[in-house]
C-alpha positions in Angstrom: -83.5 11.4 45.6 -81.1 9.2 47.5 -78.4 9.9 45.6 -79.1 13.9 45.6 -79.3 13.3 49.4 -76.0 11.5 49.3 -74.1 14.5 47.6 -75.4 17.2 49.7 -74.2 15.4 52.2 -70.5 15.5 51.1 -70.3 18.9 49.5 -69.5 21.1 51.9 -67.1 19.0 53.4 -63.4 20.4 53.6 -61.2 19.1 51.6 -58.7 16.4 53.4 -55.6 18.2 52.4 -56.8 21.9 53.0 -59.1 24.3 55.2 -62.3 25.6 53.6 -60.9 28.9 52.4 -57.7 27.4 51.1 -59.9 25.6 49.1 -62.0 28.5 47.5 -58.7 30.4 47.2 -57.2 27.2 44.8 -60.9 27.4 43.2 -60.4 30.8 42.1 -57.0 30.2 41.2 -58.0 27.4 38.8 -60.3 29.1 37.2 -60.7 26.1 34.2 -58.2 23.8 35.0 -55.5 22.9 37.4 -51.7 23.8 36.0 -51.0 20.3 34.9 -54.4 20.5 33.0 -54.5 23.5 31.3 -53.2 23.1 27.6 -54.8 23.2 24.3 -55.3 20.5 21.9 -53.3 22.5 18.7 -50.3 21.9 20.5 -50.7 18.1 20.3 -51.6 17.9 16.7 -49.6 15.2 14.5 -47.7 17.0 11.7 -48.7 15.8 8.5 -46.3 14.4 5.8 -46.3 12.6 2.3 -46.4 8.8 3.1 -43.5 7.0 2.2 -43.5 4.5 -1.0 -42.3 1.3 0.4 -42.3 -1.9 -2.5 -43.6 -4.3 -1.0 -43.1 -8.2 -1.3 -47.1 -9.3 -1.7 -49.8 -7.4 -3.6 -53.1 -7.0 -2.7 -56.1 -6.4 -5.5 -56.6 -2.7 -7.1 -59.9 -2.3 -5.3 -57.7 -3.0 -2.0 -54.8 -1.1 -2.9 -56.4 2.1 -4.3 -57.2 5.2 -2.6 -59.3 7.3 -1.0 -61.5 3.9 0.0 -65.3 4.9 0.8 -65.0 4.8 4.5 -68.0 2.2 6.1 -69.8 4.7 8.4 -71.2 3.4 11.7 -74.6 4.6 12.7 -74.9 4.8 16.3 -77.3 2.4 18.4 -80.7 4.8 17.9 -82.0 2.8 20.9 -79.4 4.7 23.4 -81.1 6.6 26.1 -80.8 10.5 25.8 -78.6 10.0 29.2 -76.2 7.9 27.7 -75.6 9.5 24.2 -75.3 13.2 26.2 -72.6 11.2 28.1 -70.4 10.3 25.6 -70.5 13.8 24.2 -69.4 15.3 27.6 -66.6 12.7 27.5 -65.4 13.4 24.0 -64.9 16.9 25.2 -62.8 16.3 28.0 -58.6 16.6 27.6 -57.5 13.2 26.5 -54.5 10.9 28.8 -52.3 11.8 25.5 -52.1 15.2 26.1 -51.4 15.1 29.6 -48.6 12.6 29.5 -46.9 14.6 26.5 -46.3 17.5 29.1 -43.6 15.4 30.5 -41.6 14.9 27.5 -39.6 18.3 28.3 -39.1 19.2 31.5 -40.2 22.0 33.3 -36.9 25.2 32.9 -37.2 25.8 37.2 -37.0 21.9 37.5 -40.3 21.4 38.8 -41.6 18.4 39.0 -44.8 17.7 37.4 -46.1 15.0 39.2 -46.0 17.1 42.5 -49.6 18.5 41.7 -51.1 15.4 41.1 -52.6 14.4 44.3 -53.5 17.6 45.5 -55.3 18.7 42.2 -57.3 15.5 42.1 -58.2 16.2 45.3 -59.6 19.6 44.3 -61.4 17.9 41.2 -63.2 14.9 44.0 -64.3 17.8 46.1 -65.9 19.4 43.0 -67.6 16.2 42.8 -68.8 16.5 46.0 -66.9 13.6 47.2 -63.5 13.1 49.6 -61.2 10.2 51.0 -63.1 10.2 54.1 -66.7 10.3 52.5 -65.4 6.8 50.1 -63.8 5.4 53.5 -67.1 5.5 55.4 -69.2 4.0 52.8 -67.3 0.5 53.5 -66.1 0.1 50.4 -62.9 -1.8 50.4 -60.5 -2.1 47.3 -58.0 -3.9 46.0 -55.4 -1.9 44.7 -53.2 -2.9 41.1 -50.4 -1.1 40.1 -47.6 -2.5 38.0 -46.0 -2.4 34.5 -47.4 -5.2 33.1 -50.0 -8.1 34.2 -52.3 -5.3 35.8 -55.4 -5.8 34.3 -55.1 -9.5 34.1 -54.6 -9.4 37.6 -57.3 -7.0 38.4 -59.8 -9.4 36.0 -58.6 -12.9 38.4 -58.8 -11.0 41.5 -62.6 -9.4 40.3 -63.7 -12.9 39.5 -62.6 -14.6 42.1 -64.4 -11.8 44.8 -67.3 -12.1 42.4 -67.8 -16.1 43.5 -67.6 -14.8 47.0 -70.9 -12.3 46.7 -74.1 -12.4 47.2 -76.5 -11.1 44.1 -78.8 -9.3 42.9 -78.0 -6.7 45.7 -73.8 -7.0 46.2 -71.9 -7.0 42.9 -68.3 -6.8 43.1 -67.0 -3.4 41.2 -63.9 -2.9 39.2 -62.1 -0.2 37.4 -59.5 -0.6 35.0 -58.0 0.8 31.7 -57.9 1.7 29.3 -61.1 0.4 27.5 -60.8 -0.5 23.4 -64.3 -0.4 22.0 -66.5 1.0 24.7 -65.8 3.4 27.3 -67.6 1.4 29.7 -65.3 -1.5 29.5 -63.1 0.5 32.5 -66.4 -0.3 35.1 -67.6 -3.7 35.4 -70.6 -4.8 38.1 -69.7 -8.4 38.8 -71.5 -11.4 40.5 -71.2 -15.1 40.0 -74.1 -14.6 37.1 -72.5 -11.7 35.2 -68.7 -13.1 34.1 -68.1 -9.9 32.3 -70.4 -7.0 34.3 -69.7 -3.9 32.1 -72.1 -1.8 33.7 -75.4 -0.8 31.4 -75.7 2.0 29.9 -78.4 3.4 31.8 -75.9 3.3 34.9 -73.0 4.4 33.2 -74.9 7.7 31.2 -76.5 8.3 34.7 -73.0 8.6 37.4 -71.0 10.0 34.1 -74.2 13.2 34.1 -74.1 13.2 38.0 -70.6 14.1 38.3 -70.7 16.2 35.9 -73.9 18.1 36.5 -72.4 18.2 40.5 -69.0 19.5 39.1 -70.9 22.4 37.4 -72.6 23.6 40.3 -69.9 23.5 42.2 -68.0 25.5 40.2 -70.9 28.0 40.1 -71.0 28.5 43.5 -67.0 28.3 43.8 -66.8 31.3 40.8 -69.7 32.9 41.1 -70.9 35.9 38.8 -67.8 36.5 37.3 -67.7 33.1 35.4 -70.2 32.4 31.9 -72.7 29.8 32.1 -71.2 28.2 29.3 -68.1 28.5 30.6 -69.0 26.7 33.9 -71.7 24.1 31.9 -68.6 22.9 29.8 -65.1 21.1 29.8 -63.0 23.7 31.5 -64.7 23.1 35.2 -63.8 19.1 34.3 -60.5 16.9 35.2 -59.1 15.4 31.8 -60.3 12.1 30.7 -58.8 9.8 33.0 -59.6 11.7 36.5 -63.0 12.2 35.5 -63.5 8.3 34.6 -61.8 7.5 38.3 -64.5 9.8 40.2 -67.2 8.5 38.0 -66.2 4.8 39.1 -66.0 5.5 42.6 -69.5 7.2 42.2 -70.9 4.4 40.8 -69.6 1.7 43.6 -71.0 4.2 46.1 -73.9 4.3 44.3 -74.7 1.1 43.3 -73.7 0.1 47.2 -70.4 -1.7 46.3 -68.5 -3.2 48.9 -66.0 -4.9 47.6 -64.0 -3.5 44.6 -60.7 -3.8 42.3 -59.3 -0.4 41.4 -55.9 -0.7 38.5 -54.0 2.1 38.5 -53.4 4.7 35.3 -49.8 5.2 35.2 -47.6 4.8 38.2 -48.9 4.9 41.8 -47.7 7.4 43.9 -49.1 10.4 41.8 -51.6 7.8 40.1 -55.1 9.6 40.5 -56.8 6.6 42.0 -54.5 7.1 44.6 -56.7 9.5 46.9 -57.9 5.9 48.3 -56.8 5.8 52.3 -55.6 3.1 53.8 -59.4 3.1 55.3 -60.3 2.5 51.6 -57.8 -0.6 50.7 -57.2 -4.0 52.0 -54.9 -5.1 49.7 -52.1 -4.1 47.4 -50.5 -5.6 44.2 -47.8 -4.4 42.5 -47.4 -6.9 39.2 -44.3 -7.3 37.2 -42.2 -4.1 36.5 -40.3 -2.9 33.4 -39.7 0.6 31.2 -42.4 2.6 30.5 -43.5 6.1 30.4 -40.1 7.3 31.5 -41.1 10.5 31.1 -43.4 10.5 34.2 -42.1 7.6 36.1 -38.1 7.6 35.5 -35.6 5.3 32.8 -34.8 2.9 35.2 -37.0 0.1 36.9 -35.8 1.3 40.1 -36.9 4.3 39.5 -40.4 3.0 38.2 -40.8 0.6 41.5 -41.1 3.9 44.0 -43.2 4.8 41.7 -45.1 1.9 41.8 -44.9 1.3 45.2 -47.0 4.4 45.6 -49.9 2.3 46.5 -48.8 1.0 49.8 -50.4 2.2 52.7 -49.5 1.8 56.6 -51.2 -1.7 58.2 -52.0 -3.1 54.4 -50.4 -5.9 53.4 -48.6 -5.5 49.6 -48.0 -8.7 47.6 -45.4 -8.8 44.7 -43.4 -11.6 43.1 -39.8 -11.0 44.0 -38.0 -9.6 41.8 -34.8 -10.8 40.2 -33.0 -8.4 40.7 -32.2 -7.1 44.2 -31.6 -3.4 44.0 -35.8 -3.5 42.5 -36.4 -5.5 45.6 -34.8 -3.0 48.1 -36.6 -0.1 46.7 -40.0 -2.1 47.5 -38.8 -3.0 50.7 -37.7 0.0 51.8 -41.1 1.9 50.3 -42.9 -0.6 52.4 -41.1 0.4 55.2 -41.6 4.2 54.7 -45.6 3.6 54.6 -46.0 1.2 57.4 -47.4 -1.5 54.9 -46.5 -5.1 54.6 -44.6 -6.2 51.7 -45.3 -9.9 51.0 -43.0 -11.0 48.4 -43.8 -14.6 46.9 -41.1 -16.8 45.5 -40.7 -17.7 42.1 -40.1 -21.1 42.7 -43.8 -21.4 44.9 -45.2 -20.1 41.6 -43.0 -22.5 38.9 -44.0 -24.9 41.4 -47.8 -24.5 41.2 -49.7 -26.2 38.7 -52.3 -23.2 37.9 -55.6 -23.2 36.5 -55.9 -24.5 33.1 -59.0 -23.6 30.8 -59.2 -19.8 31.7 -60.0 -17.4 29.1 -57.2 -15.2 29.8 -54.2 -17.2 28.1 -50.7 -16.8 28.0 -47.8 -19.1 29.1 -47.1 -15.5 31.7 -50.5 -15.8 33.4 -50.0 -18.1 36.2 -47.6 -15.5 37.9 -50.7 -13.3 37.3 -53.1 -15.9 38.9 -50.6 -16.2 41.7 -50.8 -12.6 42.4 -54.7 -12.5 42.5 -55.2 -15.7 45.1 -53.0 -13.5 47.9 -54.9 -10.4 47.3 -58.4 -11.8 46.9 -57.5 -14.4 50.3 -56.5 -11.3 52.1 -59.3 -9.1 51.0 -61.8 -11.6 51.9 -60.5 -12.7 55.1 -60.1 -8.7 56.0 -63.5 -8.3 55.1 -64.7 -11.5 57.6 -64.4 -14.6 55.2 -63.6 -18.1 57.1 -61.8 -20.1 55.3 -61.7 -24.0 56.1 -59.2 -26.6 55.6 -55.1 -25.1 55.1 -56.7 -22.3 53.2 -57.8 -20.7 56.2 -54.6 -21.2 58.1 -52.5 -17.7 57.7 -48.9 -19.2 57.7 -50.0 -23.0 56.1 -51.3 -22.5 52.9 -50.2 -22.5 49.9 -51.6 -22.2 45.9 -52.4 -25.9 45.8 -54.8 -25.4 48.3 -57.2 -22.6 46.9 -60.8 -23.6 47.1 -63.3 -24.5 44.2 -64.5 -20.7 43.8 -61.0 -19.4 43.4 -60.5 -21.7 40.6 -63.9 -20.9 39.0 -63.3 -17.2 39.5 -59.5 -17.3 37.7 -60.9 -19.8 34.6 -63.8 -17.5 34.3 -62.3 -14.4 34.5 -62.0 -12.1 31.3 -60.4 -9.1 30.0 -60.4 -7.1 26.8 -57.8 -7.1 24.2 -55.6 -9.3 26.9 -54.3 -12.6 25.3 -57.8 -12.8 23.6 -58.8 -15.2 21.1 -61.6 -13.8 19.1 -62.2 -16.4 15.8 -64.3 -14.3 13.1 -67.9 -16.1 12.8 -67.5 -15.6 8.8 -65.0 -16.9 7.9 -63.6 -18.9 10.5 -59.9 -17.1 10.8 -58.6 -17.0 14.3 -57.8 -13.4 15.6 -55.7 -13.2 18.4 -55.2 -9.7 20.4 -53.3 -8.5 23.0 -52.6 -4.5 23.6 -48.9 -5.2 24.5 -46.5 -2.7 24.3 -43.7 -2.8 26.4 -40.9 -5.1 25.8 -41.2 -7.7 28.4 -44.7 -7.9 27.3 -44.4 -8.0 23.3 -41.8 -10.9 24.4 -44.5 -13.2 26.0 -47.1 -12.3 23.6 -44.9 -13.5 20.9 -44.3 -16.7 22.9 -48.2 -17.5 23.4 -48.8 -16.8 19.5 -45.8 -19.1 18.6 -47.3 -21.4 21.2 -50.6 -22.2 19.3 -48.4 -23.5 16.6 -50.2 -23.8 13.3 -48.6 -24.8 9.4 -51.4 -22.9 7.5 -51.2 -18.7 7.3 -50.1 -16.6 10.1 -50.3 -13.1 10.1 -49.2 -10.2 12.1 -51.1 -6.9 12.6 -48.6 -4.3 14.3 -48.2 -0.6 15.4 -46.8 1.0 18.3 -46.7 5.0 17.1 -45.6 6.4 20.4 -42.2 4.2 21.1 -38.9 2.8 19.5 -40.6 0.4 16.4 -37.2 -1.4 16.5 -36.9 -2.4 20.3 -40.9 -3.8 20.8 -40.7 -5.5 17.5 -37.5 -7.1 18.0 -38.8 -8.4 21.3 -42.0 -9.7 19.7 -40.2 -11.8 17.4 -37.3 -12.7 19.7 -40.1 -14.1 22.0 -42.0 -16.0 19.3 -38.8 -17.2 17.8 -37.8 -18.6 20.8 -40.9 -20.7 22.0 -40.8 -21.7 18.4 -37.3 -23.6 19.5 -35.2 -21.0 17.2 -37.1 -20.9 14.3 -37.7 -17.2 12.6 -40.6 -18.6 10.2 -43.8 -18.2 13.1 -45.5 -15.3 10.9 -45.7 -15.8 6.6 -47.0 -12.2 6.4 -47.2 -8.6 8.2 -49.0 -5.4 8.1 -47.5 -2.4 10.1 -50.6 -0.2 10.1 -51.7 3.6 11.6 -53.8 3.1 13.9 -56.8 5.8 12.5 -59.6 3.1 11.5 -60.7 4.3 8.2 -58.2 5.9 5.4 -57.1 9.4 4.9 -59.7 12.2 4.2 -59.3 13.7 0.9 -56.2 15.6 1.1 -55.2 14.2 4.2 -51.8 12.9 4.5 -50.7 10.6 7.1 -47.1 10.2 8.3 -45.9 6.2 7.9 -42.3 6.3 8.7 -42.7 4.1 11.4 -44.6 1.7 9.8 -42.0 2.0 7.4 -38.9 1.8 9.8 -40.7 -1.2 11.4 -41.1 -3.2 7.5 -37.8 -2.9 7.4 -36.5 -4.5 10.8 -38.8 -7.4 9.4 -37.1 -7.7 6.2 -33.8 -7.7 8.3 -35.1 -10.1 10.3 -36.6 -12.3 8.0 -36.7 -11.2 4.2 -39.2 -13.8 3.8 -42.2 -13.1 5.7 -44.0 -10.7 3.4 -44.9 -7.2 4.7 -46.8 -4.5 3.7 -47.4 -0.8 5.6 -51.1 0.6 5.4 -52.5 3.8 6.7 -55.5 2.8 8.3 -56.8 -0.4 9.7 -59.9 -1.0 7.3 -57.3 -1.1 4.6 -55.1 -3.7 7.0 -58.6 -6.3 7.8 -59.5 -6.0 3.9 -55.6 -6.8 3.1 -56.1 -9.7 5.8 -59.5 -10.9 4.5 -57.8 -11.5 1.1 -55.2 -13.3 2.3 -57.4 -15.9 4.6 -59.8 -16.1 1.8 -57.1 -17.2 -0.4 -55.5 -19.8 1.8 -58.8 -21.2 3.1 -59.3 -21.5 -1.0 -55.9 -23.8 -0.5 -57.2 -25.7 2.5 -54.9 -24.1 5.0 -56.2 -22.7 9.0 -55.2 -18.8 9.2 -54.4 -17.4 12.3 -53.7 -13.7 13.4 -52.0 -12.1 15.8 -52.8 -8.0 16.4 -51.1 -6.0 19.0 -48.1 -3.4 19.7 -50.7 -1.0 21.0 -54.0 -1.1 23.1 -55.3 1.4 20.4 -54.5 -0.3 17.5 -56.4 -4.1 19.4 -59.5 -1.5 20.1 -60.0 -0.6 16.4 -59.5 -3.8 15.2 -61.8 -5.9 17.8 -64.1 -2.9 16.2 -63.4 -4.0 12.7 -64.0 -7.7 12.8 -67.1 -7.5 15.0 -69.1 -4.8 13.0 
């Protein structure tokens, strides 16, 4: 009943941007969907086309080779509460993040800019949930905020471990939202506390806030549109946000809920038009912008300059912001001068304080590019914690003295322990002992220093690469892959002996069904101009990929030799395959 109570509460509250009747006016207005929101899946749909007959330079056996395989089918966990399994089918009905971000591939003919509705519209959808800025601000929950290119999630994994150290269980967990998740939705809300290194909340919890908000969303709506709308109508997805919006309101539900106090919120895309940005200054007590580089233009620009207002969104007047400066100055003014525009306090730490720091050794999130990462989350979790009544002792505690050497024993314990899904992870198959590693990379600068941390492990035996990235240029984030490995290997273009450039769909083609593999195809061929000996192969699906893999280790573990893996290019592609190797 407390959290009916709570709701009630909030409802009739006006909406922070608009007066009561504005509101009901927009309600009307949208009568399923907001603008931005309102599209239908058939225009999304993949063409189909004859795949592509590539020779390739390895074979695999007939049974392997051959199609249609008989796809493994995965009965769901039976033991699910009736909450959580009508959860996941209200969520598989919502409009997916895809189809929102293809809207910005052409622009609008007026000149319109899409993002403009952002804000206002996710405001409309967190009154429908009976919630507002104001209501979040006066729970006492305090966020850090994460936005960036790359390094977000790490970051928001250190700085949720570290806070995690700094709480006091079983009644203060510390919460944290990120995305996206790769094998279970509930991967984007974790519930720490010193006991619980991972915390993805239960599913209980998570099939209870997900049926809250959208139980309160239908009412809502009833009452908004009265007779004139169906029941079904108002019981279904057209009175919901798309995916991610929905996910963000069920998060903050949950941290109110569970009585949350201290929280890390990442950011979807961008910042200033990024949906978790309805939190106020009230709401935030620090801000993190991580390293920047190219990536969905279409929303946040071509350039980085462009992407670092973006960004920069997040700041927020008497908040301090913490970035490493950037190396290149015009990037640096356009942070500077967004910090200036929102009254916040841009704290910009050296690359030569973080070269200079030793770092914490150990951790589970690995890379060579983690200790800027690390850096990042000691000045936001110091500055949330002190803002929040912390006393630190010793130089630590001293505002203009300290420095990364001097972080106490928790903050070390917090970044070795902290963990994050498909992020430099090192998963080694219990079977057969091959060593998988994943990272959902796909940007450039990223695909660059994953290719140095695989190269970094080193290894004589077989090394193998698992790659897709269907939505961008094959040729620029493969080329930087192996640019990065190759040079970490001192030159050498002999790190991986074979590849697999696989769809990302996780079981092969339905009978009939043809699936388009020019990419895969364009991408075996940059390989083979790279290095004609590493033998490649393109696949369909990732079942037939592992199976393709699982011959290969068997073979060479047959021979005495270690086999290693590398998978990434895509956060979808890591998801499937941590599914595939741990069913």
């Amino acid at each position: 009943m407390a959290l009916v109570r709570f709701h009630l509460s909030f409802h009739s509250q006006p909406n922070v941007a608009e007066p009561q009747l504005r509101m009901r006016a927009i309600c009307r207005s949208f009568s399923r969907q907001p603008a931005i929101s309102t599209i239908t899946n058939s225009r999304f749909q993949q063409p189909s086309f004859i795949p592509s007959r590539v020779s390739t330079s390895f074979s695999l056996p007939a049974y392997i080779s051959s199609h249609p395989r008989r796809p493994i089918h995965i009965t769901p966990n039976m033991s699910s509460s009736v909450s959580y399994q009508k959860a996941l089918s209200r969520l598989s009905a919502l409009q997916s993040n895809l189809a929102i971000t293809s809207l910005f591939t052409v622009p609008l003919p007026d000149g319109t800019d899409r993002n403009a509705a952002a804000i206002p519209e996710m405001l409309f959808w967190l009154s429908r949930a009976g919630l507002s800025p104001e209501s979040i601000a006066s729970s006492g929950l305090k966020c850090v905020h994460v936005a960036g290119t790359k390094g977000k999630g790490s970051v928001s994994a250190f700085v949720g471990s570290i806070l995690a150290q700094y709480s006091n269980p079983p009644t203060q967990k510390v919460g944290v939202y990120t995305s996206p998740h790769l094998v279970d939705q509930r991967e984007r809300i974790s519930l720490l506390s010193p006991q619980e290194k991972e915390g993805m909340i239960d599913e209980e919890k998570f099939g209870k806030y997900v049926n809250l908000v959208w139980d309160t969303m239908t009412a809502e709506a009833r009452k908004q549109l009265g007779a004139e709308a169906k029941e079904e109508e108002l019981e279904g997805p057209g009175t919901k946000p798309f995916y991610f919006r929905f996910l963000t309101i069920v998060a903050l539900r949950a941290f109110l809920g569970e009585g949350v106090r201290d929280a890390v919120v990442e950011c979807g895309i961008g910042g200033e038009y990024d949906s978790t940005n309805v939190l106020t200054e009230k709401s935030v007590s620090a801000a993190v912008v991580t390293q920047l580089g190219i990536d969905h233009v279409g929303m946040l620009g071509d350039t980085v300059e462009k992407i670092a207002w973006h960004k920069a969104g997040i700041f927020k007047r008497g908040v301090k912001a913490f970035t490493i400066r950037h190396p290149r100055e015009t990037v640096g003014e356009v942070l500077r001068e967004r910090a200036r525009e929102k009254g916040a306090e841009l704290v910009e730490i050296g690359e030569e304080e973080v070269k200079g720091w030793k770092g914490v050794e150990g951790g589970m999130l690995q890379g060579p590019f983690q200790k800027g990462n690390m850096a990042l989350a000691v000045y936001a979790a110091r500055e949330h914690l002190v803002k929040t009544g912390h006393k630190f002792e010793g130089r630590f505690g001293l505002d203009e003295e300290w420095g990364l050497d001097d972080i106490p024993d928790k903050f070390v314990k917090g970044l070795r322990e902290a963990s994050l899904r498909g992020r430099c992870e090192v998963v080694r198959d219990g079977k057969d002992g091959t060593e998988w590693l994943v990272d959902g990379a796909h940007t450039e600068d990223s695909l660059a220093g994953v290719g140095e941390w695989f190269a970094s492990r080193g290894g004589d035996g077989l090394r193998v690469l698992v790659f897709n990235q269907q939505e961008r240029d094959p040729k620029i984030l493969l080329t930087a892959l192996l640019k990065g490995a190759e040079k970490e290997a001192s030159g050498s273009k002999e790190v991986f002996t074979h590849a697999f450039f696989t769809r990302n769909e996780e079981l092969p083609p339905k009978e009939g069904e043809k699936r388009d593999q020019s990419v895969q195809t364009k991408a075996l061929e940059i390989m083979k101009e790279y290095n004609g000996e590493v033998e490649s192969r393109v696949s369909d699906n990732v079942q037939l990929t592992i199976e393709g893999v699982k011959y290969l280790t068997a073979k060479a573990r047959a021979e005495g030799k270690e086999c290693r893996v590398l998978a990434t290019g895509s956060f979808h592609l890591v998801g499937t395959v941590l599914k595939r190797i741990s069913a």
